[in-house]
N, C-alpha and C positions, 0 to 999 in steps of 0.2 A: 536390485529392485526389479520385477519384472516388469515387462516392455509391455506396450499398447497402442492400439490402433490408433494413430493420429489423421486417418486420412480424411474425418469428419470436420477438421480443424479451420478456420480460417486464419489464414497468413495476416489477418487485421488491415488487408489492403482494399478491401471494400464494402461500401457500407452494407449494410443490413438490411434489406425492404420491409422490415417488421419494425424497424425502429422504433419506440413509444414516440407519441407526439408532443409536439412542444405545447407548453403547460399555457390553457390561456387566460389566465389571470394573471396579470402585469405588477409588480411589487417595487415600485421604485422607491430607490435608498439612498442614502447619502454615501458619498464616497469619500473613502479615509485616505485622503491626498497623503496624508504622511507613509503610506504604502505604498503610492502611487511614486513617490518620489525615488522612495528606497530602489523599487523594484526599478525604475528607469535609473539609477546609477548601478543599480549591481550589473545590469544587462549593460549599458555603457562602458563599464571596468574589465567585462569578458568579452566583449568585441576587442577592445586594445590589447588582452589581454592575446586574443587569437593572432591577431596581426603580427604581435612583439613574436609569437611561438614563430609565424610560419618565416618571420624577415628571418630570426636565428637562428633558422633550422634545427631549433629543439623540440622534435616528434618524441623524446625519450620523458623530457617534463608532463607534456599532455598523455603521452600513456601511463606515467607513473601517476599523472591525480587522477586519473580514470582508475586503475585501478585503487587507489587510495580511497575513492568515493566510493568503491564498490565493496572495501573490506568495512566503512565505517556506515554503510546503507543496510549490512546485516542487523545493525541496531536498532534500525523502525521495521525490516520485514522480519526476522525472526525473532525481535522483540517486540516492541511497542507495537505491533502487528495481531503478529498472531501467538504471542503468549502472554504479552498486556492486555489488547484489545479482545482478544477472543477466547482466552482458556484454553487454546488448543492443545496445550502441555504444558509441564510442568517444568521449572526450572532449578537446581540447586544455588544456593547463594552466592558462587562464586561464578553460577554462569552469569546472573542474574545481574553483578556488578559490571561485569565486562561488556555485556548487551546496554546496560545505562551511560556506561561510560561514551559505548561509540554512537550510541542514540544521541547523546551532548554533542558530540564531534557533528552528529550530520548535521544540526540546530533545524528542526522541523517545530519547536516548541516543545515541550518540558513532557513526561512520559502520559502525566496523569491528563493536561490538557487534550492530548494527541488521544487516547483514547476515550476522553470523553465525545470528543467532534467526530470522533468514525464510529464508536457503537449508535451514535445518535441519525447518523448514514446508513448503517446498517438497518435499524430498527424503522425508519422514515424514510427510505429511502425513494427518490422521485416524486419527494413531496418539497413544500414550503418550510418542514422543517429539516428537510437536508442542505446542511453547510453547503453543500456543491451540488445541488438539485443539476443533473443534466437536463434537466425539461427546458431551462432557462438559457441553453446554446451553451456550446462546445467551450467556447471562448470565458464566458460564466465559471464553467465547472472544471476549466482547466487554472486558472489564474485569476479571474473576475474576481471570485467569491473573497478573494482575500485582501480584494482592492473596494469594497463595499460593507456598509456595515452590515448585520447578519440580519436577517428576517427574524421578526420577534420571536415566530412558531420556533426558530433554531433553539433562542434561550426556555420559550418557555418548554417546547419537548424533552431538550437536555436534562431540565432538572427532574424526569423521571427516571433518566437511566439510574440503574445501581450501581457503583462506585465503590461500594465499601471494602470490593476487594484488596483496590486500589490503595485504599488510606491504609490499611494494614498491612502491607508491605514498604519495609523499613527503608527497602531499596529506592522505591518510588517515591516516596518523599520525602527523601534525603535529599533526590534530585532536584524536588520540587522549592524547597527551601534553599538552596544554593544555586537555582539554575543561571541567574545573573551577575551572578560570580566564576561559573563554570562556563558557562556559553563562549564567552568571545575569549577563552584562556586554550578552548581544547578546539571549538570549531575554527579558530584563524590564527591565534599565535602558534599553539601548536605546530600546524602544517606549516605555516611560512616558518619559522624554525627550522625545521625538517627537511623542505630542500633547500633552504638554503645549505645548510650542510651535506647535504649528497649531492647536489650539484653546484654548489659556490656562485650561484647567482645573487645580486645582492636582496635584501631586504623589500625591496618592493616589489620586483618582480616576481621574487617566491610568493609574498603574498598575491600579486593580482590572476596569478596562473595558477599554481594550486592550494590558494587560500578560495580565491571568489569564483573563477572561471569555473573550478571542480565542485565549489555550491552551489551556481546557477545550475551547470548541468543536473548534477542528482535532484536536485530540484524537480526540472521538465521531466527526470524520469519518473518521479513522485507522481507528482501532476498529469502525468500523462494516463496514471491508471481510474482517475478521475474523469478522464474527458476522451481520450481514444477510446478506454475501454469499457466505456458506455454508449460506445457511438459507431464503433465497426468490427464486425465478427461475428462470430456464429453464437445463439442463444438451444445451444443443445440439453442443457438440463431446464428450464423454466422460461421460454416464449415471450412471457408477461413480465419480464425481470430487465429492464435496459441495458443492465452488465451482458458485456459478452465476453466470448473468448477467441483467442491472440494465440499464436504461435510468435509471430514478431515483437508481440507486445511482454508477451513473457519471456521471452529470452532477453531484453534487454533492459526488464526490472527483475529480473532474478526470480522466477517462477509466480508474479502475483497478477500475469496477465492472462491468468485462467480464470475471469473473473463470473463470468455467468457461474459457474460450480460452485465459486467462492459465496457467491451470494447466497446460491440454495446450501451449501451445505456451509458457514464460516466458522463452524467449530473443528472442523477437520484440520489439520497441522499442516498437510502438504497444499492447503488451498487450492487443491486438485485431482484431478484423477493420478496424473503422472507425475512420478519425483525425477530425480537424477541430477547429474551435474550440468547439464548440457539447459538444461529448459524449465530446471527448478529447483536452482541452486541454491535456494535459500532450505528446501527440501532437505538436501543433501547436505547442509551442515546441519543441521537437526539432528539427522541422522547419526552425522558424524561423535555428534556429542552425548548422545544416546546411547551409544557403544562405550563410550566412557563412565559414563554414568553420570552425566551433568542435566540432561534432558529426561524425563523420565514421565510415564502415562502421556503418550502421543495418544491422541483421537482421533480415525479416521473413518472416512464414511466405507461399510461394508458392500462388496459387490451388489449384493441383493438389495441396496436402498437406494445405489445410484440406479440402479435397470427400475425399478418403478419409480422412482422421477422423471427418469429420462421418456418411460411411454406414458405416464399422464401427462408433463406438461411441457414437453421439449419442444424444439420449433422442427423436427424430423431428421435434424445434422446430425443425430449421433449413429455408427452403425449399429447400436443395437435395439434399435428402435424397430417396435414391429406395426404396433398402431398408436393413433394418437386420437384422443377426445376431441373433437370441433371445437367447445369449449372447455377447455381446460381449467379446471378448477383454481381460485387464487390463495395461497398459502397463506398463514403470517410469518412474516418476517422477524429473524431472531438476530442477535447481535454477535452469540457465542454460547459457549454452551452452559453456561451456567444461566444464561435467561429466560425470565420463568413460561415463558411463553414456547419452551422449545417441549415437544410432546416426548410422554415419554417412550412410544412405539418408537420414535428414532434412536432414545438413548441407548434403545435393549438391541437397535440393528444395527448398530456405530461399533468400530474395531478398538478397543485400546490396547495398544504396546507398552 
């Protein structure tokens, strides 16, 4: 895949002085203590859990659920991502099961849910009715939102997304009717199973290390795209968009912390400018699978539509920006590409593979 200019990039290590402002209309809600709970013994069970790693000097367990979380996180980013949530390509049946299967493994909630609460982000986003409004602080939009009931606007917006792609794939709600029978069989017996037989640890300890410790992690790495990466970085494709973009923050969610592009363009498959193994790995088994014939019509935004993005309404971080509007005109916001509000001068400038 050819190489590109990254030197526009921020490393996500400071904030943004264009930040959007925080939202000031105050929406106070009940808070769903039974999440409150869960979430403070998962974190209490991966604190012991790190203690137990560093007394037994097994670095070889915590790198084996790190990567174990990172083979079974392919299943929300190049599934339930961006080929559930977004259409960004197409999948054959058999990819299509393996992507559900480790979407269960990660337990982020069930395929259809999970896309219903990010097209409804994507489509609202920075409003009242986004799940994880970042206007409402970092701490909100990184974990709040899931410790609080939703703001009304979430459910009643949601129910205009379309969906129906959704019900008609056999895959997806297959998962959806057996998700509470699947869930706690593939997200936590499995793995405690698992090492316990490769490394003979007993039964608790495989589960508290890479049953729970390796969930809370992928977790924050989830979360993190939620709330870092609407909060520090560069806004080089759309200024007026509070997603930004990460170098640091996409390398360690596997390419989805390019998120300012993502937001202008979220029908694109590489959720960025750049693919590769290194910075957008989740790119790169796309790719991978593509070659095979498992992936097939990737959509990606063409040079010529990122370069007039980038000089109507970019904040000046891309090098190919030559001038920029004072006012830069405000888009609408699409979910993917099948949404009817996506125009079709884009469709006719967008690359498919």
């Amino acid at each position: 895949m050819a190489t590109a200019d990254i030197s526009h990039i921020s490393f996500g290590l400071i904030k943004h002085a264009n930040a959007p402002s925080k939202s000031k209309k105050l929406f106070l809600t009940d808070i769903v203590w039974r999440n409150v709970i869960i979430f403070v013994i998962l974190h209490w069970i991966s604190a012991y859990a790190c203690i137990y790693l560093w007394k037994e000097r097994r670095p070889e367990v915590y790198f084996f659920g790190q990567l174990f979380g990172t083979t079974v996180g392919m299943g929300v980013t190049a599934g339930a991502h961006r080929l559930w949530s977004h259409r960004a390509y197409k999948a054959r049946f058999p990819m299509r099961v393996v992507l559900m299967i480790l979407q269960t493994i990660a337990f982020q909630n069930c395929i259809y849910e999970w896309c219903r609460d990010h097209r409804t982000h994507h489509k609202f986003s920075d409003t009242d009715a986004d799940p994880h409004n970042s206007k409402r602080g970092f701490f909100f939009s990184h974990i709040g939102w899931l410790m609080l009931r939703k703001h009304p606007d979430v459910k009643e917006k949601g129910k205009q997304i379309d969906l129906s792609d959704l019900e008609t794939d056999p895959v997806v709600m297959f998962q959806k009717k057996y998700y509470l029978i699947m869930m706690p069989l593939l997200a936590f017996a499995f793995p405690t199973v698992l090492a316990h037989y490769i490394f003979g640890m007993n039964y608790w300890y495989s589960f508290v290390t890479v049953g729970v410790l390796r969930y809370v992690m992928s977790l924050h790495y989830t979360w993190m795209i939620n709330s870092v990466a609407h909060t520090f970085g560069n806004r080089p494709f759309d200024e007026k968009v509070s997603a930004t973009d990460s170098l640091t923050t996409s390398i360690i969610a596997c390419g989805e912390g390019w998120h300012n592009y993502h937001h202008v363009f979220p029908w694109d498959y590489k959720a960025a400018e750049l693919g590769g193994f290194s910075t957008n790995f989740t790119c790169w088994l796309i790719d991978q699978c593509a070659k095979i014939g498992q992936a097939y019509d990737l959509k990606t935004a063409s040079a010529e539509i990122v370069k007039r993005r980038v000089q109507r309404t970019g904040d000046g971080s891309h090098p190919d920006i030559k001038q920029k509007k004072e006012d830069s005109e405000k888009h609408t916001m699409v979910w993917g590409w099948e949404d009817k509000d996506m125009t079709e001068s884009d469709k006719k400038l967008a690359t498919r593979l």
